[in-house]
VOVEX-14177 format. One record per residue (C-alpha): residue in one letter; x, z, y; residue number from 1. Coordinates in steps of 0.02 Angstrom, whole numbers, plus 32768, in hexadecimal, padded with zeros to 4 digits. Layout:
! residues N
+-----+------+------+-------+-----+
: res : east :   up : north :   n :
+-----+------+------+-------+-----+
:   A :    X :    Z :     Y : NUM :
...
+-----+------+------+-------+-----+
This chain:
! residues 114
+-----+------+------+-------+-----+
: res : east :   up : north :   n :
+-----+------+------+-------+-----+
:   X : 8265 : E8A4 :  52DB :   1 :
:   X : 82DB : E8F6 :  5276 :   2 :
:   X : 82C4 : E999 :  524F :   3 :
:   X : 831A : EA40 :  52B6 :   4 :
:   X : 8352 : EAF3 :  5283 :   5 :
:   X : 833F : EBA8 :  52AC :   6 :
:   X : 83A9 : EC41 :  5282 :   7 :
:   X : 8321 : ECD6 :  5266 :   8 :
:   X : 832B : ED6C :  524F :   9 :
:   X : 82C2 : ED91 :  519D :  10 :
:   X : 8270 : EE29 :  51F8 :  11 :
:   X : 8246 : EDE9 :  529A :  12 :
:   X : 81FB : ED24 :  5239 :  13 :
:   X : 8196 : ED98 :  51C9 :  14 :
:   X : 8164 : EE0A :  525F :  15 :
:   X : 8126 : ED5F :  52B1 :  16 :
:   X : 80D5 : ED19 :  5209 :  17 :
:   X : 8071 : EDC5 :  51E0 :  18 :
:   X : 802D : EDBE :  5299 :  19 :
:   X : 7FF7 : ED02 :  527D :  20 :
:   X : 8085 : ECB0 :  5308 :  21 :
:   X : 80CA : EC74 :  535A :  22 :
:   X : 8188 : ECA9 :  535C :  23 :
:   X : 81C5 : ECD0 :  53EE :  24 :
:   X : 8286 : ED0D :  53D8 :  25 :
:   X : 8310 : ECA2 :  540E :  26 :
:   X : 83A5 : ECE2 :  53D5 :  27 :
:   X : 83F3 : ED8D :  5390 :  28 :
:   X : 83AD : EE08 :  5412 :  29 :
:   X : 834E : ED8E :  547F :  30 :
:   X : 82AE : ED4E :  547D :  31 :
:   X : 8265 : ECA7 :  54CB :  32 :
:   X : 822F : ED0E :  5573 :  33 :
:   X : 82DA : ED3A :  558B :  34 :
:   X : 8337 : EC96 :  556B :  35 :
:   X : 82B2 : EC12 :  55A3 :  36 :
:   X : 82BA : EBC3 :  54F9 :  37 :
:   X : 82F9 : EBD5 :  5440 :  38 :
:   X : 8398 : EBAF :  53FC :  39 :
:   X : 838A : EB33 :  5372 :  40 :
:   X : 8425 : EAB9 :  5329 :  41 :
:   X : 842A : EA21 :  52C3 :  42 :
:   X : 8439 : EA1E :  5208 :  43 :
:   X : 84E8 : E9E8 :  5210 :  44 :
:   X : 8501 : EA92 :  52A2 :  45 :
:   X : 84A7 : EB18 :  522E :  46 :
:   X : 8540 : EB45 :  51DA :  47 :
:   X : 85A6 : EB53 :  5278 :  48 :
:   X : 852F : EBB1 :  52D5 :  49 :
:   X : 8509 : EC2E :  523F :  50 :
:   X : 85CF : EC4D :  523F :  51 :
:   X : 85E7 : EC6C :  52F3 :  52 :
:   X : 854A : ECE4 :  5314 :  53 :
:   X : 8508 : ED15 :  526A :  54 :
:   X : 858F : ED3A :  51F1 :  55 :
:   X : 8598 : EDF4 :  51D9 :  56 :
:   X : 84CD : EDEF :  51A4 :  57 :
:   X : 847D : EDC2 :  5114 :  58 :
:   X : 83C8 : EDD1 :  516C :  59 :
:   X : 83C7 : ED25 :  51A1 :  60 :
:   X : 833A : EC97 :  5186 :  61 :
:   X : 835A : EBE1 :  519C :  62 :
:   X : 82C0 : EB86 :  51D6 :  63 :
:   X : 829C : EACF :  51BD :  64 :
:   X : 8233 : EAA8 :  5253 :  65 :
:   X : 81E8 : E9F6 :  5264 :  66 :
:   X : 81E0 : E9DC :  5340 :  67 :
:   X : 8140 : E967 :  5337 :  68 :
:   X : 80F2 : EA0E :  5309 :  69 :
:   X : 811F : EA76 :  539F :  70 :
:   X : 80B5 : EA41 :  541D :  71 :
:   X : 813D : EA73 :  5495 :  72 :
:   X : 81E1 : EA22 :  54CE :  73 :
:   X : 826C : EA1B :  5468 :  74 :
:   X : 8314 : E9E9 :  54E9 :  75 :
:   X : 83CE : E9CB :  549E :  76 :
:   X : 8445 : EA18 :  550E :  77 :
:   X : 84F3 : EA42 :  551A :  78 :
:   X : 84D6 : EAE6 :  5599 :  79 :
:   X : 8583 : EB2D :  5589 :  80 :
:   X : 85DB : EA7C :  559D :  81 :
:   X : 863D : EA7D :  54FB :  82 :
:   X : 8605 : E9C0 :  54CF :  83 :
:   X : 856E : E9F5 :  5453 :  84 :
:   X : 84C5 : E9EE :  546D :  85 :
:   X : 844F : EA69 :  5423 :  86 :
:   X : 8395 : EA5E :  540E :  87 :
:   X : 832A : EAD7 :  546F :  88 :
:   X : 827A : EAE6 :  544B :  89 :
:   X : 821D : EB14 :  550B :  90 :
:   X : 81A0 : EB77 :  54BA :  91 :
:   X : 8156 : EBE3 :  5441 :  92 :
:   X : 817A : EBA4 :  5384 :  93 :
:   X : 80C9 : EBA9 :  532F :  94 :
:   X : 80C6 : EBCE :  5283 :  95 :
:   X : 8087 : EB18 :  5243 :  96 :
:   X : 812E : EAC9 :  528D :  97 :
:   X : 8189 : EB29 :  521E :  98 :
:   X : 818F : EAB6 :  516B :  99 :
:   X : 821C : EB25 :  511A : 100 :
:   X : 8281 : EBC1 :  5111 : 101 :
:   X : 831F : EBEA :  50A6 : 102 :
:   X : 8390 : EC74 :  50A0 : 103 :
:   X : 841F : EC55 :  50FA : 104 :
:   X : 847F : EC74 :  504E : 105 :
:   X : 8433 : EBFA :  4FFD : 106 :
:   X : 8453 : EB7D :  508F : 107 :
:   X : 84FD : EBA2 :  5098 : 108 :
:   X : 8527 : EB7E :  4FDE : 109 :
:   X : 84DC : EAD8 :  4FF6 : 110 :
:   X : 8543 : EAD7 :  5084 : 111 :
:   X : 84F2 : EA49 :  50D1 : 112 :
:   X : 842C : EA79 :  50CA : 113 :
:   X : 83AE : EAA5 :  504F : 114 :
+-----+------+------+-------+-----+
């Protein structure tokens, strides 16, 4: 399985790490209770999505997250019918599952990944 991606917030992923997980935010001002899962994208949507909902900060986190580590269920969907699907994890993302993190900076220089 190839590998998904999470925009996070560097406060609230180190708030999650120093209380030993999981990570339980979903998106800028939502958490997994709210939404019902977590917003993740593709490598090739990480730049996308950081430009639409995450360019005025410079807070962000990109985490490499390998799904057979979840222990939850990861859908694609295209929820707002605009002809992409997105993954979702369906659960809280324990700490293990995450195999990377990056500033969004340096992600976006690479422009491409890692």
């Amino acid at each position: 399985m190839d590998p998904i991606f999470h925009l996070a917030l560097i406060d609230e992923w180190d708030r999650a790490v120093a209380n030993g997980g999981p990570y339980e935010r979903s998106t800028i001002g939502r958490s997994l209770a709210e939404e019902g899962f977590i917003h993740c994208s593709t490598a090739a949507q990480v730049v996308t999505t950081a430009e639409r909902f995450y360019s005025q900060r410079d807070d962000v986190l990109v985490l490499e997250i390998d799904p057979t580590r979840l222990g939850v269920e990861v859908r694609h969907e295209d929820l707002v019918g605009a002809g992409e699907e997105f993954p979702h994890v369906y659960g809280p993302l324990p700490l293990a599952a995450v195999v990377d993190e990056v500033p969004l900076s340096s992600w976006r220089i690479a422009d491409s990944g890692p």
